[in-house]
C-alpha positions as CSV (number, residue, x, y, z in Angstrom):
1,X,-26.0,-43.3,-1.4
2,X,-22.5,-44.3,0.0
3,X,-20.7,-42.2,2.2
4,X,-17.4,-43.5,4.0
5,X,-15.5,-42.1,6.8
6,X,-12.7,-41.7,4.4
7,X,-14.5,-40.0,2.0
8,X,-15.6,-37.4,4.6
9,X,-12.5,-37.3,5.9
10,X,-10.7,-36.7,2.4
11,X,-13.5,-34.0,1.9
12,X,-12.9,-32.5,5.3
13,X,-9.0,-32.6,4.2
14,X,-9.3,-30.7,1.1
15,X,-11.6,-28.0,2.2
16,X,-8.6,-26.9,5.2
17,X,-6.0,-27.2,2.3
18,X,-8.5,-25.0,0.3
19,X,-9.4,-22.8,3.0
20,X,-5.4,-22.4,3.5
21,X,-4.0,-21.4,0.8
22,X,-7.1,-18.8,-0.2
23,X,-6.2,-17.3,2.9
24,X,-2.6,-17.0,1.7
25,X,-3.2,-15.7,-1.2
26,X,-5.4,-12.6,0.3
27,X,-2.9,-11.9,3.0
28,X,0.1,-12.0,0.7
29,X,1.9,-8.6,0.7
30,X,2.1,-6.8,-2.8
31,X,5.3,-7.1,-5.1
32,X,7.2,-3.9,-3.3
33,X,8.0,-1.1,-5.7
34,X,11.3,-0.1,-7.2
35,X,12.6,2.8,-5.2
36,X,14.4,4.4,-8.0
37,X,10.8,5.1,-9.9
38,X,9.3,5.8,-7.0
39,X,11.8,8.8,-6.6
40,X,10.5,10.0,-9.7
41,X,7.6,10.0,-9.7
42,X,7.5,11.4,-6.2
43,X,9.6,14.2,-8.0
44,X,6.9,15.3,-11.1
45,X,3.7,14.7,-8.7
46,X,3.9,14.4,-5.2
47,X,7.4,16.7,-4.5
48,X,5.2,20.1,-4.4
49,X,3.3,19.2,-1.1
50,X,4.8,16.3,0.5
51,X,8.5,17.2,-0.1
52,X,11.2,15.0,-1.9
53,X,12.2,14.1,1.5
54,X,8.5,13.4,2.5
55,X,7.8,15.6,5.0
56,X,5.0,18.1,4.3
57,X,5.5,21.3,2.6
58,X,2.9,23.3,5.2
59,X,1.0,22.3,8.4
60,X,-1.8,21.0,6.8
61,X,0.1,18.7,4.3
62,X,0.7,14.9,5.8
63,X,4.2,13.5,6.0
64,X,5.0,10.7,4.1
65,X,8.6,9.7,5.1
66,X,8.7,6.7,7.0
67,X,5.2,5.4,7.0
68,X,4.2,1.9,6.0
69,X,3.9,1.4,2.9
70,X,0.7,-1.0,3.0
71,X,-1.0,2.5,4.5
72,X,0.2,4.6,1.7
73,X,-0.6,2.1,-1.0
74,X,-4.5,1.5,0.8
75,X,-4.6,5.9,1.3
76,X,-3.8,6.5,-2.9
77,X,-5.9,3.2,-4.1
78,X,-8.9,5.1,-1.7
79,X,-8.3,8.4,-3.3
80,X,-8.2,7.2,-7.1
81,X,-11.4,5.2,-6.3
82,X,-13.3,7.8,-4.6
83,X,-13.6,5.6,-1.6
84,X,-11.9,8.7,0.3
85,X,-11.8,11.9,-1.4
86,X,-9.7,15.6,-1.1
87,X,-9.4,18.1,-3.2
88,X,-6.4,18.0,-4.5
89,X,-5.2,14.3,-3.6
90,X,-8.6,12.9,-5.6
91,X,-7.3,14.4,-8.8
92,X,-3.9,13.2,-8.5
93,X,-4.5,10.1,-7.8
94,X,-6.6,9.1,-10.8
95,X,-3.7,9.5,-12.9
96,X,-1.4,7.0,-10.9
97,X,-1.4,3.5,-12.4
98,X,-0.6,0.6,-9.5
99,X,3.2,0.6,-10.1
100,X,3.0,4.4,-9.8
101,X,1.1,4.1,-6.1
102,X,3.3,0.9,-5.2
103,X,6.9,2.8,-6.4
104,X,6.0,6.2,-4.9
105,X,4.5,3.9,-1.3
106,X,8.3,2.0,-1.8
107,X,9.7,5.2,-1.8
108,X,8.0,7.3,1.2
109,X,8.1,3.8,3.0
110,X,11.8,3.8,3.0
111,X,12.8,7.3,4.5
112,X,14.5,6.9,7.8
113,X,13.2,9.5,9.9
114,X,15.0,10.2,13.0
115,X,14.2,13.1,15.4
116,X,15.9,14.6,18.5
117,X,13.7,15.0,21.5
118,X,13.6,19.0,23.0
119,X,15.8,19.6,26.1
């Protein structure tokens, strides 16, 4: 069997240039969602609790407005999997399709949220 140094080296070669770009691939971001739906749909499902303007309707309620939307995107897909559950949030989230959880993320995501400390 014949095995040159250029033929391991070639080998070698391609395995980082494999290696890279798989890696690429898994840490690419997700296509961002369109704001506009997102409003929308935060509107006809998520408005009741978390507020239009994202920020909880009652103590217990999270807010939403300004947090990254990788987090919100990873919370909902946990939810509509099972992989996290709550009451209410478990049911709701079955029924939101991928553009639904990465237009509603979009959405929250993009809420400035500015606060004034106490004097």
């Amino acid at each position: 069997m014949r095995n040159t140094e250029g033929a391991r080296m070639l080998r070698a070669a391609l395995c980082c240039v494999a290696a890279f770009c798989a890696g690429a691939i898994i840490a690419a971001p997700a296509a961002a969602g369109d704001l506009e739906a997102g409003r929308k749909k935060v509107r006809t499902t998520c408005q009741v609790c978390h507020g239009l303007n994202g920020l909880g309707t009652n103590p217990t309620v999270p807010n939403l407005a300004g947090e990254s939307e990788t987090y919100i995107v990873k919370q909902l897909k946990a939810f509509r999997s099972g992989a996290r559950t709550h009451e209410q949030m478990s049911i709701i989230a079955k029924g939101l399709s991928d553009d639904d959880i990465a237009n509603a993320a979009a959405y929250f995501s993009a809420i400035k949220v500015t606060a004034t400390p106490p004097k």
